[in-house]
C-alpha positions, 0 to 999 in steps of 0.5 A: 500500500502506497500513500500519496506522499510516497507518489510525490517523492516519487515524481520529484525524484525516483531516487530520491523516493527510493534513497528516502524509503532506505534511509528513514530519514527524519524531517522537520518542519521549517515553519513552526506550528504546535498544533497541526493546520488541519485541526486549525482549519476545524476550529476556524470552520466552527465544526463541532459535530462531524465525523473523524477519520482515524489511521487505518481506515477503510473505504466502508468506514466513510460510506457506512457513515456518511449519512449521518454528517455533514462535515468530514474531518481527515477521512482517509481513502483508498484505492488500487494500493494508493491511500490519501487523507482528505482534510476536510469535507462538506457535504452539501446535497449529493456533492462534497466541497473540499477544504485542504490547509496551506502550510503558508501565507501566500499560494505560491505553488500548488502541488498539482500532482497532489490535488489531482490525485485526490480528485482522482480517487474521490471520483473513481469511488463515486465522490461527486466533488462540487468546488474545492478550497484552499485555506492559508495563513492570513499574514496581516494577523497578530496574536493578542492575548490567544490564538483567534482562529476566526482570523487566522485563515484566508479561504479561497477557491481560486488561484491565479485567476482560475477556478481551483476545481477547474484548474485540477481538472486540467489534467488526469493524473494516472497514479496507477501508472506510477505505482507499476513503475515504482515496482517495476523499478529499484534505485539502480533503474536510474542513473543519476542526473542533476535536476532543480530538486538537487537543491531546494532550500538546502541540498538534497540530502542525497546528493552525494550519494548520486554523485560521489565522484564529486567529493574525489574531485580535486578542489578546484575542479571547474565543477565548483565554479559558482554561478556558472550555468556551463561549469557541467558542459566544460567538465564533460568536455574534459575541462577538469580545473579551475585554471583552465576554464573556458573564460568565453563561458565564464559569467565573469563576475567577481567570485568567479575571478577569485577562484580561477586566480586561487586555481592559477596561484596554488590555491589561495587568491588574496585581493588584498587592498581591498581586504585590508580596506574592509578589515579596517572596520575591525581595528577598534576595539574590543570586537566581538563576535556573535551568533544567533538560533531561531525558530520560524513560526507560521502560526504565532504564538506570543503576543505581538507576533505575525505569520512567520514572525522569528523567535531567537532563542539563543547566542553566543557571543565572544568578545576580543578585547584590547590586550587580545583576551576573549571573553564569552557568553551565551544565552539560551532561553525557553517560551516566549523569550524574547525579552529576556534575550534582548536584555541578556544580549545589551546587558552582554555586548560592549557599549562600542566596538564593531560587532561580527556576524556572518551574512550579518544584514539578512540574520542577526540584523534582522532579528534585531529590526523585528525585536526593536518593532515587538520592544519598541522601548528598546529600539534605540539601543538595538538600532545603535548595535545594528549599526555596529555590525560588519558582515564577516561573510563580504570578503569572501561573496565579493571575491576578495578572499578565496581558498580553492578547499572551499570547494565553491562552499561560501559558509561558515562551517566550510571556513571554519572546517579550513582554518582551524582542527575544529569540526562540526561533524564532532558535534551532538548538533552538527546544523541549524536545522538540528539546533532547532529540532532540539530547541522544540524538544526542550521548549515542548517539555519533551520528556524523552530529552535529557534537557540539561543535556540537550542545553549543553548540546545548543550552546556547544553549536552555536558557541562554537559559530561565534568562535569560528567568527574569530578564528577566521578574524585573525585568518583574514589578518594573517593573509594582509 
């Protein structure tokens, strides 16, 4: 038996299907909400008497009920090895409106494949569907006191100026012909090529696993030439380094620059004018360096908050001080935290100084903005540390600094990993994602969690960001 999740991972990619099903990988949520968008959705809708659907059940179980609602909550269907789970249903006469919950605020791609395969399905067993919903996060509302459900939801029928009902009936979608090539096949059925599902928001999981001769590659194999849509074509062509590039197929820009130059001078280009220029925005001291976590709510949940407003719940900080002694902090909070983390981090930071972070304006300096628009009390002493960051992350996305062991890898743990004996992979939390798992756990009261232990763990990971911020501080110095 098959479940439309398994169809859609299928579709994506077969060998991402099939490396998943080998792997049981565990997922999680980017966009945080406690309580499910489906059981949501029930109390924006009001319903109090309807039938609700439970694991296992079988076509006989709706039918022979049926009559007796007129809402339908999580009713689950199956039909020729292929199971699925309808959110809600309304049943209105002889025909049945459909309510599926968007995990997000604005429609922005539809799964097609998804809602086709439903429709399919609810046909094939005499389901006459009448129109279909879909209901999204409002992101103009604002929680005050306790979740309003009335107001958290959007409902529309429409999607792009077509009728969704209309726009599903578009194309058949033949589910039982991908089932036949999902048993038909295995992993080894298909050869490894390069899709936009490689890298998503973050790199597929398995994409080393498709394409292990990469990592054999040397470090400045052309395939790690970023931004080049011809880097493939050159390596097929036997254009193996960096330093022999095609430059009429180069995009010329100037991190592309760095890494040919780096590829020709033995590995490490410097541009050091200009980085000394940008390292005189740390010769006052103390400096310090520091790292935020957070977590991104889809349904707020403190006062004050929006859909996808960020809670930080952590940072550490290390602060250099004139003699070239370091001092540390860090803090780590739990709920609604974000007072605390603000006073805690003015308490902390030095009352001048320049402040590092990496890809500083799109992280901490954001986090800092939304916290000054939530404690506007506190606004002008977080407006006046925001003007004190420097982004450690500019000398290398602006090609001032490359170092062909970064292998086209412009983060923070690559440079980490390059210019000191520290390794993330040593750590109990290894990545962001990770870090945010286990802050759910501690913040839920997840009883199967050591939560002192759990705590170490958080503050190992994110101590060791703001260190790297230093190591790779006097790295830069060392190269002027």
């Amino acid at each position: 038996m098959y479940h439309i999740g398994d169809l859609k991972r299928y579709v994506r990619c077969p060998r991402y299907y099939f490396f998943s099903n080998e792997k049981n990988s565990p997922s999680i949520k980017y966009l945080r909400s406690d309580e499910s968008t489906i059981e949501l959705l029930v109390k924006h809708l009001h319903l109090e008497d309807y039938f609700r659907g439970v694991a296992g059940d079988m076509n006989e179980r709706f039918f022979s009920e049926k009559d007796g609602h007129e809402w339908f909550v999580k009713t689950r269907f199956e039909l020729n090895d292929l199971r699925i789970r309808i959110p809600v249903m309304h049943k209105d006469k002889d025909a049945y409106d459909l309510y599926f919950a968007y995990h997000g605020v604005n429609i922005k791609d539809l799964d097609l494949y998804y809602y086709r395969c439903n429709l399919e399905i609810l046909r094939k067993l005499g389901i006459t569907v009448d129109d279909v919903y879909i209901a999204y996060i409002n992101k103009d509302y604002v929680f005050e006191n306790e979740l309003d459900y009335d107001e958290l939801f959007i409902i529309t029928d429409h999607y792009k100026g077509k009728r969704l009902i209309d726009l599903f009936d578009e194309e058949i979608v033949d589910y039982k012909e991908t089932i036949g090539r999902i048993e038909a096949t295995s992993l080894d059925s298909y050869e490894a090529r390069k899709i936009r599902a490689c890298h998503g928001r973050e790199i597929c999981p398995y994409y080393h696993e498709c394409f292990p001769y990469e990592e054999e590659l040397p470090d400045d194999s052309i395939l790690t030439l970023v931004s080049s849509q011809y880097k493939e074509k050159m390596y097929q062509e036997g254009i193996v380094h960096l330093k022999d590039a095609d430059i009429g197929r180069i995009e010329g820009n100037r991190v592309q620059y760095a890494q040919i130059m780096a590829s020709r001078k033995g590995g490490l280009y410097v541009d050091r004018y200009n980085l000394r220029s940008f390292l005189k925005n740390l010769d006052k001291k103390p400096v310090s360096f520091i790292d935020f976590e957070w977590d991104t709510y889809l349904v707020p949940k403190y006062d004050g908050m929006r859909p996808l407003d960020v809670l930080t719940f952590e940072y550490a900080l290390y602060i250099l001080d004139e003699n070239g002694e370091l001092e540390n902090h860090s803090f780590i909070g739990s709920g609604d935290c974000r007072r605390e983390f603000v006073e805690a981090l003015i308490e902390h930071l030095p009352e001048e100084g320049p402040i590092v972070a990496y890809n500083a304006l799109g992280a901490e300096c954001r986090r800092l903005s939304e916290l000054a628009e939530q404690f506007p009390e506190y606004r002008k002493q977080l407006d006046q540390i925001n003007d004190r960051f420097v982004d450690l992350a500019v000398p290398f996305v602006e090609g001032l600094v490359y170092d062909i062991r970064m292998r086209g890898n412009f983060t923070l743990k690559k440079l980490v990993d390059i210019v000191s004996s520290y390794n993330y992979g040593d750590l109990a939390i290894s990545d962001g994602i990770k870090a945010v798992r286990k802050w759910r756990d501690i913040d839920k009261g997840n009883d199967e969690i050591d939560e002192e232990e759990a705590i170490s763990e958080l503050i190992e990971y994110c101590s060791l960001d703001a260190y790297g911020l230093y190591l790779v501080y006097k790295w830069l110095l060392e190269l002027i």
